[in-house]
TIRO-2110 file (N, C-alpha, C; in Angstrom, 1 decimal):
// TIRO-2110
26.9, 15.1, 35.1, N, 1, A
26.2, 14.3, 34.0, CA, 1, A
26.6, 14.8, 32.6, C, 1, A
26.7, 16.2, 32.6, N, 2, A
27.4, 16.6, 31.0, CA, 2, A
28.0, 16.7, 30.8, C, 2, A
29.1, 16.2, 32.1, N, 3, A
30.8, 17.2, 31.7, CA, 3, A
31.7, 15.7, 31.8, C, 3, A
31.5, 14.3, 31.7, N, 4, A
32.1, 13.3, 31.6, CA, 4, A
33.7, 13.4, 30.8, C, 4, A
34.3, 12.9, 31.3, N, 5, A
36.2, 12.9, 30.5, CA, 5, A
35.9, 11.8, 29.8, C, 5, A
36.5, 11.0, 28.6, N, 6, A
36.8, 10.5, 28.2, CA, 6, A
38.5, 10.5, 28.0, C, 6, A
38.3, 9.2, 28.1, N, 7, A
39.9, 8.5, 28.6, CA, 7, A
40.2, 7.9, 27.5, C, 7, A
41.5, 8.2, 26.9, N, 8, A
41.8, 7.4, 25.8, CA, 8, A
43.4, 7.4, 25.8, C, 8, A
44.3, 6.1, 25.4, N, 9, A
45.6, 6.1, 25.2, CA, 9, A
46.2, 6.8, 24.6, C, 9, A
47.4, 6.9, 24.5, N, 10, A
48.0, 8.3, 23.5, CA, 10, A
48.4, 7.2, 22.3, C, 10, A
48.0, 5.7, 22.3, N, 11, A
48.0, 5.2, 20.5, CA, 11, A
46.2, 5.6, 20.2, C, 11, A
45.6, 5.4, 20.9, N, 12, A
44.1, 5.9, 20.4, CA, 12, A
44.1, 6.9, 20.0, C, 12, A
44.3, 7.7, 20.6, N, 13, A
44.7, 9.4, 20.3, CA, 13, A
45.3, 9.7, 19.3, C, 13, A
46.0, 9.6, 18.9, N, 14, A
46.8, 9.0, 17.9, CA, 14, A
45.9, 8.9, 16.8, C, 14, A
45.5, 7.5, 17.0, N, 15, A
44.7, 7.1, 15.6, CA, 15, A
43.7, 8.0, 15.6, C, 15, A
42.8, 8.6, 16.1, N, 16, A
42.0, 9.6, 16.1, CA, 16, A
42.1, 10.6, 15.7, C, 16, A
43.4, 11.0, 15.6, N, 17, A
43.9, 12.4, 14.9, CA, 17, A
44.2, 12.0, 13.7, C, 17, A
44.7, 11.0, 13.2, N, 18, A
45.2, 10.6, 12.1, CA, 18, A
44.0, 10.4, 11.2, C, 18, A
42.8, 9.6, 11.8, N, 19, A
41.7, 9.5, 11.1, CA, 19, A
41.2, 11.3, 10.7, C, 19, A
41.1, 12.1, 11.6, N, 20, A
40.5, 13.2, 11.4, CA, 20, A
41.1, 14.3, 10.1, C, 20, A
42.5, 13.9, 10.3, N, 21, A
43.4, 14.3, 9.3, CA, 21, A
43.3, 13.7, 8.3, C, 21, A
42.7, 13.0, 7.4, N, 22, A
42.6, 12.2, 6.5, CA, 22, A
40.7, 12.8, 6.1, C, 22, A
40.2, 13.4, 6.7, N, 23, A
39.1, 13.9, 6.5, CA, 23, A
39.1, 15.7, 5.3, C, 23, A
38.1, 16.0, 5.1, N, 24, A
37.8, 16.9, 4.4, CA, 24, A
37.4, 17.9, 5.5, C, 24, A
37.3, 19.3, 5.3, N, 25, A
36.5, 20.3, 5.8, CA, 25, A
35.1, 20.0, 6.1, C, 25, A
34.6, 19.4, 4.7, N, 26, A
33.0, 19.2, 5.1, CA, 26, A
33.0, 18.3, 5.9, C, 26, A
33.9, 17.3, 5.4, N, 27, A
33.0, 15.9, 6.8, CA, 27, A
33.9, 16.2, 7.9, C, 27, A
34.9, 17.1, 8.6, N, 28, A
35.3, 17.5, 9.7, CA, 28, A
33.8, 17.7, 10.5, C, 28, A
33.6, 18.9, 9.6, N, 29, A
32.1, 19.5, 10.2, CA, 29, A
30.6, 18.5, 10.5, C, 29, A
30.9, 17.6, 9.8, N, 30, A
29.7, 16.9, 9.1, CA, 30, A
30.5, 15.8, 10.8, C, 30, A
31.2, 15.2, 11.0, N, 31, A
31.3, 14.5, 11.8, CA, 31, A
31.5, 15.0, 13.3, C, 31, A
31.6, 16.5, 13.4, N, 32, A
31.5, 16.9, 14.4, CA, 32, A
30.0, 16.9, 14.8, C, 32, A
29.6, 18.0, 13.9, N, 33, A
28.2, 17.8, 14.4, CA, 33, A
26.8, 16.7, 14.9, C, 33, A
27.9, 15.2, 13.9, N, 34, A
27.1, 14.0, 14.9, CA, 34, A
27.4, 13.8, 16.2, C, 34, A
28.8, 13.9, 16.3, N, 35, A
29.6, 13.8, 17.7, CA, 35, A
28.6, 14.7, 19.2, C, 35, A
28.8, 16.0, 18.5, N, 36, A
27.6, 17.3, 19.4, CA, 36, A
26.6, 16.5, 19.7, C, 36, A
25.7, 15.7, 18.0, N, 37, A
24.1, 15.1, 18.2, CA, 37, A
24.3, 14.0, 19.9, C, 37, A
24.8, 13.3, 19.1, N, 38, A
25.6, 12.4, 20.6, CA, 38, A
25.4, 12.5, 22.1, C, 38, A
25.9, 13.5, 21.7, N, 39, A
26.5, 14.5, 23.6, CA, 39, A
25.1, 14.5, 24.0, C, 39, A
24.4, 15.5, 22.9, N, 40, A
23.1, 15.8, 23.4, CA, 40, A
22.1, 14.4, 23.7, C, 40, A
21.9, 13.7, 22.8, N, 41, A
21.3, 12.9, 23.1, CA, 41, A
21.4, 12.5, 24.1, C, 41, A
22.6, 12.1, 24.7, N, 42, A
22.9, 11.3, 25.6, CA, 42, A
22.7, 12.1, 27.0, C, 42, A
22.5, 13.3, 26.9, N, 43, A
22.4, 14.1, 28.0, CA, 43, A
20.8, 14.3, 28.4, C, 43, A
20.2, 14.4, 27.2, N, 44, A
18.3, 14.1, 27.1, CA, 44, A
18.2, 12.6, 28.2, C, 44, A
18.6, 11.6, 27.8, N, 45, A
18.3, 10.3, 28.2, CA, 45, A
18.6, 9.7, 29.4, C, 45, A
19.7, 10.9, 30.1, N, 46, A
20.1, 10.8, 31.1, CA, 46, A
19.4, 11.1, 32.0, C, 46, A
18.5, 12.4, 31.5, N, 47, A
18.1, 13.6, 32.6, CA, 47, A
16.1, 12.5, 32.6, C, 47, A
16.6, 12.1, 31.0, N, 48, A
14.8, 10.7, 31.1, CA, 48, A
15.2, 9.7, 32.8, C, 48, A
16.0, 9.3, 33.0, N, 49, A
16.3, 8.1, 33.7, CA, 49, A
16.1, 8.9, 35.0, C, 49, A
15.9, 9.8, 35.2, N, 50, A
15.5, 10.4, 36.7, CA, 50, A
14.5, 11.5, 36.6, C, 50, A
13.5, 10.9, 35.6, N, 51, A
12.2, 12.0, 35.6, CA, 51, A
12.1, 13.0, 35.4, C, 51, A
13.1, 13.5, 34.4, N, 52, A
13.5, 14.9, 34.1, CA, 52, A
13.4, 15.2, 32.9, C, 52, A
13.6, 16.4, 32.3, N, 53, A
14.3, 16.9, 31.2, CA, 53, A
15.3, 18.0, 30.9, C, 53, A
15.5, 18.3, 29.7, N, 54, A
16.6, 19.1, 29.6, CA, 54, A
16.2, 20.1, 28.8, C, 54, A
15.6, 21.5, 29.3, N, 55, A
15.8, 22.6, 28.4, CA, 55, A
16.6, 23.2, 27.8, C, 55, A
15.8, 23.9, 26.5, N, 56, A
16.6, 24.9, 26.0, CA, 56, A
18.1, 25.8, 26.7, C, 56, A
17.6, 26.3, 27.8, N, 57, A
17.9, 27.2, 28.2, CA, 57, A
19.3, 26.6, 29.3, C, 57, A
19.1, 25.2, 29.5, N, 58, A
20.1, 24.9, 30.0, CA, 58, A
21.1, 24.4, 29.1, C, 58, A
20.7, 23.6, 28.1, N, 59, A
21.8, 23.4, 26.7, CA, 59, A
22.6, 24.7, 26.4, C, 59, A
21.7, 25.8, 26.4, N, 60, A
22.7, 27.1, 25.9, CA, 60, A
23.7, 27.3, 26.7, C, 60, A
23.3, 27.3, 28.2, N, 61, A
23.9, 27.4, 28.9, CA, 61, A
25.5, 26.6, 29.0, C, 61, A
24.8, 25.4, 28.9, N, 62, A
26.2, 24.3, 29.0, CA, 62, A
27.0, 24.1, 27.7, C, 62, A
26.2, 24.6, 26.4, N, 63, A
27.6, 24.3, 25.1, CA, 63, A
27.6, 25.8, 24.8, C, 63, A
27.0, 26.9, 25.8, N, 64, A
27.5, 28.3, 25.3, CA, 64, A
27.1, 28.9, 24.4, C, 64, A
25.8, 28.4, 23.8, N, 65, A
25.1, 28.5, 22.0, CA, 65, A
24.1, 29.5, 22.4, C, 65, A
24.0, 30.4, 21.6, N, 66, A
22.5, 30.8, 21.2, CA, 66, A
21.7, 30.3, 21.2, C, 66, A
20.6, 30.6, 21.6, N, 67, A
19.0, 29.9, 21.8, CA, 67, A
18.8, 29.7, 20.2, C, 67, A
18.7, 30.6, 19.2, N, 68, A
18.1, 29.7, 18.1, CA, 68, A
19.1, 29.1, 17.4, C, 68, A
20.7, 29.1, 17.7, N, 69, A
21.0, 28.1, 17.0, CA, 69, A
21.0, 26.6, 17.7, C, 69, A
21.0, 26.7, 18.7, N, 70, A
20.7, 25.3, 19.4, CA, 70, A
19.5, 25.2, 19.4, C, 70, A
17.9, 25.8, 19.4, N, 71, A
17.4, 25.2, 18.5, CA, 71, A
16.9, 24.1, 17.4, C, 71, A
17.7, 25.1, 16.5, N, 72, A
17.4, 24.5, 15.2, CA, 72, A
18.5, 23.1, 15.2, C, 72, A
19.6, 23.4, 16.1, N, 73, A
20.5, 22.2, 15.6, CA, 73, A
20.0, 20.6, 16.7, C, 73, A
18.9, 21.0, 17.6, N, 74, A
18.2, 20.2, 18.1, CA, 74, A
17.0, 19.6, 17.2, C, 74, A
16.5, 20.8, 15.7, N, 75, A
15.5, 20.0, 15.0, CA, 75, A
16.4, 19.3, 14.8, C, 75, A
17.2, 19.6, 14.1, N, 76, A
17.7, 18.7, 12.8, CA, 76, A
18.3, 17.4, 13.3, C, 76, A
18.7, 17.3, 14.4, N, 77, A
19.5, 16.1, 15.4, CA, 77, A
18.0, 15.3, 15.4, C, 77, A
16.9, 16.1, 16.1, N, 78, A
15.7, 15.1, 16.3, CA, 78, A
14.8, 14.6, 14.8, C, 78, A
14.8, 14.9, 14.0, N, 79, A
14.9, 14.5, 12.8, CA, 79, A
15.5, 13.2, 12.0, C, 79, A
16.7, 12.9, 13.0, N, 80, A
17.3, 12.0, 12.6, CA, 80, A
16.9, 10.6, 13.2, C, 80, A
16.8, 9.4, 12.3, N, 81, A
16.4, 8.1, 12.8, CA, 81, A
16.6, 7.8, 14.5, C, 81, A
17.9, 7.8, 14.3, N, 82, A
18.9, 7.1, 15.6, CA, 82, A
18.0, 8.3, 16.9, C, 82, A
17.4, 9.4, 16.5, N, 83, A
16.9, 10.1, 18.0, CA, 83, A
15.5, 10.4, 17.8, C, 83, A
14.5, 9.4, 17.3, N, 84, A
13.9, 9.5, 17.4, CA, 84, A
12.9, 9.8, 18.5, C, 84, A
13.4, 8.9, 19.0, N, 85, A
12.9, 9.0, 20.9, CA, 85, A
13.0, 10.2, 21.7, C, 85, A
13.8, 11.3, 20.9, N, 86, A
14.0, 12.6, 21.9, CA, 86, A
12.4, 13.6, 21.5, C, 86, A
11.7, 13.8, 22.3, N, 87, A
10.8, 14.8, 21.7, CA, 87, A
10.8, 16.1, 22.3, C, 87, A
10.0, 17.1, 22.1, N, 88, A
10.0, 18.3, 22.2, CA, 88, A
8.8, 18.8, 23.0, C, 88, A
8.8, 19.5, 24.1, N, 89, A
7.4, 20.5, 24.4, CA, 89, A
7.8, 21.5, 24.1, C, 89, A
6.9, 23.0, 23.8, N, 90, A
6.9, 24.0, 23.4, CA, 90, A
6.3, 24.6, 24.2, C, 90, A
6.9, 24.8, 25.8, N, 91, A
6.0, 26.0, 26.8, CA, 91, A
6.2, 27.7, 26.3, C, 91, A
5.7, 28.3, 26.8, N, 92, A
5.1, 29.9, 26.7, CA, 92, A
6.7, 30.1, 27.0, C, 92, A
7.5, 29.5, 27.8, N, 93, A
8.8, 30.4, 28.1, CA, 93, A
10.0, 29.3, 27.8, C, 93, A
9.7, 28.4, 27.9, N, 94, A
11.1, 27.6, 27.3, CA, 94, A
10.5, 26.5, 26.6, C, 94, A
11.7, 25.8, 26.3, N, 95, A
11.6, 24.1, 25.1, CA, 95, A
11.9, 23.6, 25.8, C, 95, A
12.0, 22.1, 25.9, N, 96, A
11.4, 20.8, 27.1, CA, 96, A
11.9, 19.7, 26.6, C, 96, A
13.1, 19.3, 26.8, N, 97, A
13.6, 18.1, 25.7, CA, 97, A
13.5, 17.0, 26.6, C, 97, A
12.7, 15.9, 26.2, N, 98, A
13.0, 14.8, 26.6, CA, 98, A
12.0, 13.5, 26.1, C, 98, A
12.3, 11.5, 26.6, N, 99, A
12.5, 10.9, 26.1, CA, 99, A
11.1, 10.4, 26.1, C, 99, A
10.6, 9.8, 24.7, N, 100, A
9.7, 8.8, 24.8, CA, 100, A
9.8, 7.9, 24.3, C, 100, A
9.4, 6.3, 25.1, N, 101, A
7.9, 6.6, 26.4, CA, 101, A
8.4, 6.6, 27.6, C, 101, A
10.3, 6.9, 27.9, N, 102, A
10.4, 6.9, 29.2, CA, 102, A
9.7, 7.7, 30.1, C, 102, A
9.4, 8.9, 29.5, N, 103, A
8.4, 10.1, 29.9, CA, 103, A
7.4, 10.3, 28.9, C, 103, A
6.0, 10.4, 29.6, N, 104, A
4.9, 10.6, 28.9, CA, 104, A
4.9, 12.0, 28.5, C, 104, A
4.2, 11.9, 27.6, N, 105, A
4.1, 13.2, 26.7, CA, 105, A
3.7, 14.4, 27.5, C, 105, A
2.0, 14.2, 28.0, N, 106, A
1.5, 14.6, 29.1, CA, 106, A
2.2, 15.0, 30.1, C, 106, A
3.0, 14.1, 31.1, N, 107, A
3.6, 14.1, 32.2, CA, 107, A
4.7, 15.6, 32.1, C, 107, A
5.2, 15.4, 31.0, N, 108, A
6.3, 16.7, 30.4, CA, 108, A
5.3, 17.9, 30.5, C, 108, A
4.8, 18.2, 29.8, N, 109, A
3.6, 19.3, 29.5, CA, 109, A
3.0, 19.7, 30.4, C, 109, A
2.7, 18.6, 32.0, N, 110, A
1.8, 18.8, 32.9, CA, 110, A
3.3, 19.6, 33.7, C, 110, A
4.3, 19.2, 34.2, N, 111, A
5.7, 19.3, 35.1, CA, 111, A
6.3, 21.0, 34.3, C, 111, A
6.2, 20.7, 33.0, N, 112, A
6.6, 22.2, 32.8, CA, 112, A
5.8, 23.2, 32.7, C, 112, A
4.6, 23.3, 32.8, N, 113, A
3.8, 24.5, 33.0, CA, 113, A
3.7, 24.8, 34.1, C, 113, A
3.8, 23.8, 35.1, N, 114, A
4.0, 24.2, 36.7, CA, 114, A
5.4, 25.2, 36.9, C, 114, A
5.7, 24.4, 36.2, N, 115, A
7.7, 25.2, 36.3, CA, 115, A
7.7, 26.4, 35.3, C, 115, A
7.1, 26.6, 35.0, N, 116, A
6.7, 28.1, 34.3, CA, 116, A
5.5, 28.9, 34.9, C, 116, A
4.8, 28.4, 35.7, N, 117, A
4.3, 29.6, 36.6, CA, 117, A
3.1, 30.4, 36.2, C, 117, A
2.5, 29.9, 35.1, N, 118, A
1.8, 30.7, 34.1, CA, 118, A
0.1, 29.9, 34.6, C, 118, A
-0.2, 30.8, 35.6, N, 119, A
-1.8, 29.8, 35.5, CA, 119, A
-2.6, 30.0, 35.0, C, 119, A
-3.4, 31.0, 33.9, N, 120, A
-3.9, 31.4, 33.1, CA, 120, A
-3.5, 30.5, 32.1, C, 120, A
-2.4, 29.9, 31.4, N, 121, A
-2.3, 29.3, 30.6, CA, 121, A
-2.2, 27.9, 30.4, C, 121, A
-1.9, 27.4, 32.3, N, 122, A
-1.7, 26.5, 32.8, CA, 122, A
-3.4, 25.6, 33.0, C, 122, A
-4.1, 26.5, 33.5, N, 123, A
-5.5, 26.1, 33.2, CA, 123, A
-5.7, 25.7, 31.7, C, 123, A
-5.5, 26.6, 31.0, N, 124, A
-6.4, 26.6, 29.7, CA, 124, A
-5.8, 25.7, 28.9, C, 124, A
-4.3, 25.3, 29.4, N, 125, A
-3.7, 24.1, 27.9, CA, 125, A
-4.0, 22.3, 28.8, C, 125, A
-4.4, 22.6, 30.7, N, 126, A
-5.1, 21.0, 30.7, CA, 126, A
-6.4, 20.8, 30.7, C, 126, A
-7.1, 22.1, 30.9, N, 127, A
-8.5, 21.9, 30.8, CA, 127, A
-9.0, 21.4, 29.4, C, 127, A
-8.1, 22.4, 28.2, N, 128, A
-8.6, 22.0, 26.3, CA, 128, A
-8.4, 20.3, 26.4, C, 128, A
-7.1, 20.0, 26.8, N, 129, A
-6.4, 19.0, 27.2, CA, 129, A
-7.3, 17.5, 27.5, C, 129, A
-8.1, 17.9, 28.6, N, 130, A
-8.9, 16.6, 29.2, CA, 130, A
-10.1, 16.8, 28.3, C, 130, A
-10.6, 18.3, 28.3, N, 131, A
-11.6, 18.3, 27.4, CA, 131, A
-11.9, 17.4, 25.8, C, 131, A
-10.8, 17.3, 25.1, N, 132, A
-10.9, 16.8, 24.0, CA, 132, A
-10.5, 15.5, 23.7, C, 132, A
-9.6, 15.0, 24.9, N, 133, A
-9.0, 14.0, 25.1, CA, 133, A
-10.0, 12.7, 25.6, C, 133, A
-10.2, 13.1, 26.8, N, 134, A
-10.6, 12.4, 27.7, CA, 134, A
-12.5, 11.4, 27.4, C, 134, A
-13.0, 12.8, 27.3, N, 135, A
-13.7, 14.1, 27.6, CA, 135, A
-14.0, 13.7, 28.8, C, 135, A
-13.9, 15.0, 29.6, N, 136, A
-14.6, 15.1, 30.8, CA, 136, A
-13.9, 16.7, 30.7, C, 136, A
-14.6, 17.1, 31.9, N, 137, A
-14.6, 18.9, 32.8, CA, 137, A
-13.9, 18.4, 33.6, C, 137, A
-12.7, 19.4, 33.8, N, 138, A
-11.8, 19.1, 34.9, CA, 138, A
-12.3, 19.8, 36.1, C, 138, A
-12.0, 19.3, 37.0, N, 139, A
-12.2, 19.7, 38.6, CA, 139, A
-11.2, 20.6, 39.1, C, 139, A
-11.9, 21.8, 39.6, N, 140, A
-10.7, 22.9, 40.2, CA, 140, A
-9.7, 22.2, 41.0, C, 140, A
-10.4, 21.5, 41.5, N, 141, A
-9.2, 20.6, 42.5, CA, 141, A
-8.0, 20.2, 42.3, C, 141, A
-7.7, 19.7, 40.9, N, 142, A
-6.9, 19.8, 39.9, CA, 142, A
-5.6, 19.9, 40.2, C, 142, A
-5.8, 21.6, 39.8, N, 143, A
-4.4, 22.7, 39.7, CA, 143, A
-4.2, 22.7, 41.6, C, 143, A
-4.4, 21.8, 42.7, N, 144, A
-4.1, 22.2, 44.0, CA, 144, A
-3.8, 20.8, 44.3, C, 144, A
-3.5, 20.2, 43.4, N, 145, A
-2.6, 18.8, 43.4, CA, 145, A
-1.6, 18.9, 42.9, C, 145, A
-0.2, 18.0, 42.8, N, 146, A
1.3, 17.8, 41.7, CA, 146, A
1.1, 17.6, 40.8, C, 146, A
1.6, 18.6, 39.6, N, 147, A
2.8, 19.0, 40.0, CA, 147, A
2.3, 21.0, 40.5, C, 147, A
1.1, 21.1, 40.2, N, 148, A
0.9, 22.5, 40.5, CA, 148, A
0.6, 23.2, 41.6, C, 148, A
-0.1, 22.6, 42.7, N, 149, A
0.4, 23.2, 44.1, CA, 149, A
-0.4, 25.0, 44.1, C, 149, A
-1.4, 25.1, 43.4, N, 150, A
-2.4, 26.2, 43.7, CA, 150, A
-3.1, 26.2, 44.7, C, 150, A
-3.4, 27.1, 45.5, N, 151, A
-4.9, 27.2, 45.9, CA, 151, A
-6.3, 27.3, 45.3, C, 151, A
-7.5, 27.0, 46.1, N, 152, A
-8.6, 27.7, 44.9, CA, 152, A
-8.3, 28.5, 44.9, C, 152, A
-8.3, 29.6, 45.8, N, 153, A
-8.2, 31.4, 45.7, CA, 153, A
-7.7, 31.6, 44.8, C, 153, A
-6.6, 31.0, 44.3, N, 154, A
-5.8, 31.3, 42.8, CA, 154, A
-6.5, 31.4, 41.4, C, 154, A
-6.7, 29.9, 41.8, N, 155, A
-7.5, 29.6, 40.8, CA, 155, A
-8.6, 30.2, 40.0, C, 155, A
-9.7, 30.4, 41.3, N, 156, A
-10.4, 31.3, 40.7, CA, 156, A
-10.1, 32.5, 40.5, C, 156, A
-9.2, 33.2, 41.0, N, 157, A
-9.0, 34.7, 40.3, CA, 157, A
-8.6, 34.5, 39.4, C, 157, A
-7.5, 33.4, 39.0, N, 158, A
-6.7, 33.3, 37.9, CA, 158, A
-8.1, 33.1, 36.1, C, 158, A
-9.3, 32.8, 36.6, N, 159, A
-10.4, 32.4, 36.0, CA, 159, A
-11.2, 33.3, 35.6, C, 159, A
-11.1, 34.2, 36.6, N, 160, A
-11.7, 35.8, 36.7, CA, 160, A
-11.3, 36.5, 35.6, C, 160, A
-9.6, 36.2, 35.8, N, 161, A
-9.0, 36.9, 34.5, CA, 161, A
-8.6, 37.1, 33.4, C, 161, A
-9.1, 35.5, 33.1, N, 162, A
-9.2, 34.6, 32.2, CA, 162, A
-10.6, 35.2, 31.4, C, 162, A
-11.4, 35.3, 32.0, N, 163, A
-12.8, 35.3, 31.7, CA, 163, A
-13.0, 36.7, 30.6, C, 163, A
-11.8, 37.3, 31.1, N, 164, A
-12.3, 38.8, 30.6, CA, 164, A
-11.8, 38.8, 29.6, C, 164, A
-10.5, 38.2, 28.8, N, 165, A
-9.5, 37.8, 28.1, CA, 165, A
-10.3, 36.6, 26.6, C, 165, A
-9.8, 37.6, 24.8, N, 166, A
-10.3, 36.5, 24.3, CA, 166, A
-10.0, 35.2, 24.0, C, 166, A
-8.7, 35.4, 24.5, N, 167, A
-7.8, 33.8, 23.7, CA, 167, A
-8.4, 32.7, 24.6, C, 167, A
-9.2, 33.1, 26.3, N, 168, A
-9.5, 32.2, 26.8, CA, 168, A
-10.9, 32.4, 26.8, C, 168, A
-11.6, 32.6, 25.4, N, 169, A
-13.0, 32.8, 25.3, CA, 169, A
-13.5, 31.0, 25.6, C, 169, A
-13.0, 30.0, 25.5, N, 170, A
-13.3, 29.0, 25.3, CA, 170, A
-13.8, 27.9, 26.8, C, 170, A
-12.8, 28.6, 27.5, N, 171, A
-12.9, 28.2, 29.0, CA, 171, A
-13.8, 28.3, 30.1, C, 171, A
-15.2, 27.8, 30.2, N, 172, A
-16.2, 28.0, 31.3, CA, 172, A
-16.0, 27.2, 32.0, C, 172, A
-17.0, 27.6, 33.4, N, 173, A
-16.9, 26.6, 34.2, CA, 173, A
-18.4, 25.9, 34.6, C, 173, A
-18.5, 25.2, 35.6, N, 174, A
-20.2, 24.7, 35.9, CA, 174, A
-20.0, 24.1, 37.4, C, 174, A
-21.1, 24.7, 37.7, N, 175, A
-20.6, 23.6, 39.2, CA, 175, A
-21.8, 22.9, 39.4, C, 175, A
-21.6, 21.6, 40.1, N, 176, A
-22.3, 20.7, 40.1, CA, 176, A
-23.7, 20.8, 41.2, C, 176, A
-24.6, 19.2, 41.2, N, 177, A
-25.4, 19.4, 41.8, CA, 177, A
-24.7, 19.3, 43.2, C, 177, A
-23.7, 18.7, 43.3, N, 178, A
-23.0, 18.0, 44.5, CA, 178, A
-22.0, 19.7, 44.5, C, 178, A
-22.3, 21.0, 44.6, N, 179, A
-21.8, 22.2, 44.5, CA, 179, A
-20.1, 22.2, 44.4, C, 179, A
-19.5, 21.6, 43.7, N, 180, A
-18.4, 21.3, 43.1, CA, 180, A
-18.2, 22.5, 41.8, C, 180, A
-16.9, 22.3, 41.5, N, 181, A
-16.8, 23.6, 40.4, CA, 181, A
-15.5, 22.2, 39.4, C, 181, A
-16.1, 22.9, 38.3, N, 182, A
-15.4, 21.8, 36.7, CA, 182, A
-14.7, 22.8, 35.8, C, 182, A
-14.4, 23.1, 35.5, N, 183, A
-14.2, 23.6, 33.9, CA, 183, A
-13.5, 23.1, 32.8, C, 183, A
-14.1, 23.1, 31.5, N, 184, A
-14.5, 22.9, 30.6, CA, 184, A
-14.2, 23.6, 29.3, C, 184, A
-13.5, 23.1, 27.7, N, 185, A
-13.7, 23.9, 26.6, CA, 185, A
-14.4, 23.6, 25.7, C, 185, A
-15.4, 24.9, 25.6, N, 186, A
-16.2, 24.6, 24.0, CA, 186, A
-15.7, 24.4, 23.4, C, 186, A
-14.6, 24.3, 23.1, N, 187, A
-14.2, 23.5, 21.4, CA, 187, A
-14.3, 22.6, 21.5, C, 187, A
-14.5, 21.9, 22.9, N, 188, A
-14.4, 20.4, 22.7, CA, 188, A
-15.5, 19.5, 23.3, C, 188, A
-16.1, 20.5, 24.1, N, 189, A
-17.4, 20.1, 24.7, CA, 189, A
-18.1, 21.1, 24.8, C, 189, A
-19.4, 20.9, 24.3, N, 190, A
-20.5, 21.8, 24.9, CA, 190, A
-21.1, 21.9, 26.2, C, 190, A
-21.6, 23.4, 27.0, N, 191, A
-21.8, 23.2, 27.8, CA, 191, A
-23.1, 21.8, 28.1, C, 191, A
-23.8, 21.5, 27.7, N, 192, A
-24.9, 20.5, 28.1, CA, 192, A
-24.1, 19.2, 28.2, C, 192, A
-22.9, 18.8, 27.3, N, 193, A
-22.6, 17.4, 27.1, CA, 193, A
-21.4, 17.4, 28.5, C, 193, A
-20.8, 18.7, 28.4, N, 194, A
-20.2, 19.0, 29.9, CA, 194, A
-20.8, 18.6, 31.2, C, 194, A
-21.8, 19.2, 31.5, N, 195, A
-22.6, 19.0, 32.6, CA, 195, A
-23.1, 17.9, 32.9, C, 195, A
-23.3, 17.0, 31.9, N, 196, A
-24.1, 15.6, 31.6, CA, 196, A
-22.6, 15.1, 32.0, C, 196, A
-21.9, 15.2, 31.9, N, 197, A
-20.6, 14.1, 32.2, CA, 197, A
-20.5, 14.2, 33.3, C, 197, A
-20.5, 15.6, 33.9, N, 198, A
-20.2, 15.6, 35.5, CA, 198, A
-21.3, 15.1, 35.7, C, 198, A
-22.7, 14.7, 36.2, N, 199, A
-23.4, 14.5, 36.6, CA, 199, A
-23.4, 13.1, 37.1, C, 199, A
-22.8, 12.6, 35.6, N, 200, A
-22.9, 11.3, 35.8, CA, 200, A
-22.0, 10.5, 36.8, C, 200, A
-20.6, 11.3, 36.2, N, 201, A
-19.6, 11.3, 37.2, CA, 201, A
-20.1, 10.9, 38.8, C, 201, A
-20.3, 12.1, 38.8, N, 202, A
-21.1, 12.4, 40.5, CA, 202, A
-22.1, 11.3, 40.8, C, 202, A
-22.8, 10.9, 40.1, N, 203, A
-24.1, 10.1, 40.7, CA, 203, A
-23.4, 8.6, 40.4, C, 203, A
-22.1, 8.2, 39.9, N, 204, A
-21.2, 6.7, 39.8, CA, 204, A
-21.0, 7.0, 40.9, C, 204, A
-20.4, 7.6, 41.7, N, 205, A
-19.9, 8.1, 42.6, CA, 205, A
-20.7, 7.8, 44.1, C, 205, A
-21.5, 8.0, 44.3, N, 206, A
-23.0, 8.3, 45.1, CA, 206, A
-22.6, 6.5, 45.2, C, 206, A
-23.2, 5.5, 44.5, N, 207, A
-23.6, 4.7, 44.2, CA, 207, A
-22.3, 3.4, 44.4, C, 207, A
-21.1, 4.0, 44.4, N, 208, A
-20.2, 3.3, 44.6, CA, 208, A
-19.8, 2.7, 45.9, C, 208, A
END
């Protein structure tokens, strides 16, 4: 997918070098570096068209660059009109390039935290997530569906240890009348207006 040949005649060829020779140092650079923009884009949009994306870490890999210069040379490409459509996630362990609305915003954020392994933080960025969004308390059930593939056991330890921890001062949980387990962020919901949602939830539910 990244390593395509381009075929061209030896009069194209030709004219190609001739144009390039008629160029300055700056705009050598200046037209290379759209050429690069290019590559990349076109490699984002590729990896969009089969539900994917394209990290950091694999870009370094394949044009040989340093993580923060490919980076930065990823803001400045996404910056530009023509790539608008490429956007960015920012997981705990890598960057996440890919296209929107071929892929939802969410759908990236939900696929790469799974793929990062991190459930302490994997809880706490879709629970804030539904919480402020949606609103509702998410259901432990959750993280034991795709793309995350937990157990509860996990879960709840991973909650335990959460619990003790202040960055995840925010994260409770409540379990229902129907003895179900939710959790929930005060920043975004209070516990009462939390519990009042599940409830209701539950008793649509009953009734359905």
């Amino acid at each position: 997918m990244m390593n395509k040949e381009e075929h061209v005649t030896p009069v194209e060829e030709q004219e190609v070098l001739e144009s390039e020779e008629s160029l300055s140092p700056e705009e050598q650079l200046e037209q290379e570096k759209r050429q690069r923009w290019a590559r990349w884009a076109e490699a984002v949009r590729e990896q969009g068209k089969e539900e994917k994306y394209l990290t950091l870490s694999d870009l370094c890999a394949w044009q040989e660059l340093e993580r923060d210069n490919a980076a930065a040379m990823m803001r400045e490409m996404m910056a530009q009109e023509e790539y608008k459509d490429i956007c960015v996630y920012q997981g705990a362990k890598d960057l996440y390039y890919y296209t929107y609305p071929t892929l939802a915003h969410n759908y990236v954020k939900n696929v790469a935290l799974a793929q990062e392994d991190d459930l302490p933080h994997t809880i706490a960025e879709v629970v804030r997530y539904e919480s402020k969004i949606y609103p509702r308390a998410t259901e432990i059930d959750t993280f034991g569906k795709f793309p995350y593939h937990y157990t509860e056991i996990q879960v709840r330890r991973a909650l335990d240890a959460m619990a003790k921890l202040p960055e995840f001062a925010d994260i409770e949980t409540y379990v229902s009348g129907k003895k179900k387990t939710y959790i929930f962020s005060t920043k975004h919901l209070s516990r009462d207006y939390a519990s009042s949602l599940v409830e209701m939830k539950e008793d649509v539910r009953i009734w359905l």
